[in-house]
N, C-alpha and C positions, 0 to 999 in steps of 0.2 A: 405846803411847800417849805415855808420855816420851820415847823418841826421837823421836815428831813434832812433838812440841812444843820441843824442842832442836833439831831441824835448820829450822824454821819461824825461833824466835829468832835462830840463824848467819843465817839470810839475811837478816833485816831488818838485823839488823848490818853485813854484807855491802853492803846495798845502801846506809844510810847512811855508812860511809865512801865509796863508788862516788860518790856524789850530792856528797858538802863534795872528792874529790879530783879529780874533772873541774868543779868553780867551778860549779854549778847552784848559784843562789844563791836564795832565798824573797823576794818582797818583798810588803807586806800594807799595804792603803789602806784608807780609809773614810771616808765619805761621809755628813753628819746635817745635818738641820733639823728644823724647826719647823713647825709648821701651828696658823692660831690664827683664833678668831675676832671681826670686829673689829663686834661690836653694833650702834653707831650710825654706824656710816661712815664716822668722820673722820678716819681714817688715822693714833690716834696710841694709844695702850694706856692704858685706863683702866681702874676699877675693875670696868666692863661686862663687858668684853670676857674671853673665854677662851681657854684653848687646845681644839682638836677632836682629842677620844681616836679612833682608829680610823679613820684619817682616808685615805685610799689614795695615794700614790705613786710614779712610773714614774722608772728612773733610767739612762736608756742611755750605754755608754763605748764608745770604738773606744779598742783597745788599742795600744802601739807596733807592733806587729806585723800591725795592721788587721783586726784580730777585732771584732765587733763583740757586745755582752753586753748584756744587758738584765734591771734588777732589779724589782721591785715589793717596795714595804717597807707595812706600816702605822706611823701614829703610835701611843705608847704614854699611859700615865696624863698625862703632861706634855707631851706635843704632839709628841713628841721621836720623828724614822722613822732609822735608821740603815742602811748599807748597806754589806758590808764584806768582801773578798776577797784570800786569799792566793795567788800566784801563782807564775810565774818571773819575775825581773829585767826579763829579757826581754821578757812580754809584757805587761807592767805597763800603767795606763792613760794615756792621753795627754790624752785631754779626755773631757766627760763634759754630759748637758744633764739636768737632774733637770724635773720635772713633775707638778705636780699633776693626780689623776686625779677624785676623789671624795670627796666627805664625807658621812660617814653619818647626821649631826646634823641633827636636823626640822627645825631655824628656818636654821640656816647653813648656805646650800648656793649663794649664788652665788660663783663666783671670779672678783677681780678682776684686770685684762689686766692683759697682759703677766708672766703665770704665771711659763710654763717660763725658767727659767735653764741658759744654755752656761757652761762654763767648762773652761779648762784643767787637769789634773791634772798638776804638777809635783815634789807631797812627793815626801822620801825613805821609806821602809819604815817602816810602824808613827805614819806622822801622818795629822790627817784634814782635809779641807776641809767647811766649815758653809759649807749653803747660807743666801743670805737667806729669814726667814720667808716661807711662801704666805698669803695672806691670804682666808677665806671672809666673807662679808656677809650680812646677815638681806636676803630681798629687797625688806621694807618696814622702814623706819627705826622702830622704837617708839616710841612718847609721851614716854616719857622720858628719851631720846636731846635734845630739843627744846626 
């Protein structure tokens, strides 16, 4: 059993010199926003308004290489969905359109146009790109919104 355990170890050893002496290099993105919701409509963050724990979104990348990946994150206690991948250099991503899918919050459940965000992915390894907030709406304004 200790020899397979030692000749198991050489290899992983093995293959990490093999991996850093032919230059396969690791590179790691990530991708976060927000999901919130905005009570009385009016497009600007006030005492009302919250963030939406639990909140679903779709995050598709075509890679340099023309892979095309697709993520599903939820938001967490602060509204906050992350989405994060290490790769090769190589197939890193190129651009990416993030999208709200769902909110699971009784009163906030419309979203307002023009959702989904395209954007380009250009960091180096280990930075992330924040998408702008998504924004959900009560579908009737409250009383005292007014």
């Amino acid at each position: 059993m200790e020899s397979h355990i030692k000749r198991m170890f050489v290899r992983f050893v093995l293959l990490i010199i093999m991996m850093s002496v032919c230059g396969v290099r690791a590179w790691t993105g990530e991708i976060h926003g927000r999901v919130v919701c905005d009570v009385c409509g009016d497009s600007s963050i006030g005492p009302e308004d919250h963030v939406l724990e639990g909140a679903e979104v779709a995050v598709l990348c075509i890679t340099k290489s023309g892979e095309v990946l697709n993520y599903q994150a939820f938001t967490n206690a602060k509204g906050i969905y992350t989405v994060a991948e290490t790769m090769p250099e190589s197939d890193r991503w190129d651009a990416c359109l993030a999208r709200p899918i769902r909110s699971f919050h009784e009163h906030c459940t419309h979203l307002t146009e023009g959702a989904g965000v395209k954007f380009k992915y250009n960091h180096p390894s280990g930075y992330f790109h924040t998408v702008r907030p998504f924004i959900y709406r009560h579908p009737s304004v409250p009383a005292y919104c007014m």
